[in-house]
C-alpha positions in Angstrom: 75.8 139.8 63.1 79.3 140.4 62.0 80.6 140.7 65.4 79.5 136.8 65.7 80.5 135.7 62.7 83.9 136.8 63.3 83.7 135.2 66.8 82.9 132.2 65.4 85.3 132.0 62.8 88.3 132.6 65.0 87.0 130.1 67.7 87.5 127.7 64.8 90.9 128.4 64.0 91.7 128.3 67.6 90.0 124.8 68.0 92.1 123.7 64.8 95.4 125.4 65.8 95.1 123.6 69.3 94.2 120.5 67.5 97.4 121.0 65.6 100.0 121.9 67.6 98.3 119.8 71.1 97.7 121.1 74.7 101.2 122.5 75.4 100.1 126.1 74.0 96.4 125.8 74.7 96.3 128.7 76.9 97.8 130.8 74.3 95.6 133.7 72.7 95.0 133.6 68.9 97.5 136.1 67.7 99.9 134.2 70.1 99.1 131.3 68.5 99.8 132.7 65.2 102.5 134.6 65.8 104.5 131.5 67.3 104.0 129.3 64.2 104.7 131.5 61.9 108.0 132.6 63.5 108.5 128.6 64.2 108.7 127.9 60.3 112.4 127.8 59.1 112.3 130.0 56.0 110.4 132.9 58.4 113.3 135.0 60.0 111.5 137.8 61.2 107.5 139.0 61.7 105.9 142.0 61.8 103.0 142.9 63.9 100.7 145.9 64.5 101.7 147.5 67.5 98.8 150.0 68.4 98.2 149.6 72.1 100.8 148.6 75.2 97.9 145.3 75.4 98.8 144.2 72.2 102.7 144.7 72.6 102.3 142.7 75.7 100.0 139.7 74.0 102.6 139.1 71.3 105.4 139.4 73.8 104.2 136.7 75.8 103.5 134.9 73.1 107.3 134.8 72.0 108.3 133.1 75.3 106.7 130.0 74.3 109.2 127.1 72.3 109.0 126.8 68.6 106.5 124.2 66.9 108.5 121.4 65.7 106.1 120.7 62.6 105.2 124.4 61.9 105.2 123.8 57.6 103.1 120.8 58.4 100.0 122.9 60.9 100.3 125.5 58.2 99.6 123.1 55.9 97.1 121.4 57.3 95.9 125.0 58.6 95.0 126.1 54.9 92.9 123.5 54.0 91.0 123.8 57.5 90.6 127.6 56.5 90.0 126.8 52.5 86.9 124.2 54.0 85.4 127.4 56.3 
């Protein structure tokens, strides 16, 4: 039950982070995904992440190759009220 749930509530922050941010960074993973706006807003200079297996070190890393968002306050904006709705 809880393993769905939670597979249901990410797929709809992924559908509304890729309705944000458009089809450039579609093929990025979730945590990618997060990780890349939150490092793309301007008063963020650093983030940390949870570094428990090589597959996760490699997932961010990847992720950090992609170019900043341009309106990152903005999808994080719009981002909390998607998740204050769920």
């Amino acid at each position: 039950y809880y393993l769905n749930r939670g597979h249901t509530r990410a797929l709809k922050i992924h559908q509304a982070l890729d309705a944000l941010i458009g089809n450039l960074y579609s093929e990025l993973s979730l945590s990618q995904k997060a990780v890349l706006v939150i490092r793309s807003l301007p008063q963020v200079s650093s983030v940390l992440v949870g570094m428990r297996s090589e597959e996760y070190v490699e997932d961010v890393v990847y992720g950090l190759q992609a170019a900043p968002v341009d309106n990152a306050s903005e999808i994080w904006q719009r981002l909390a009220a998607v998740k204050s709705e769920a």
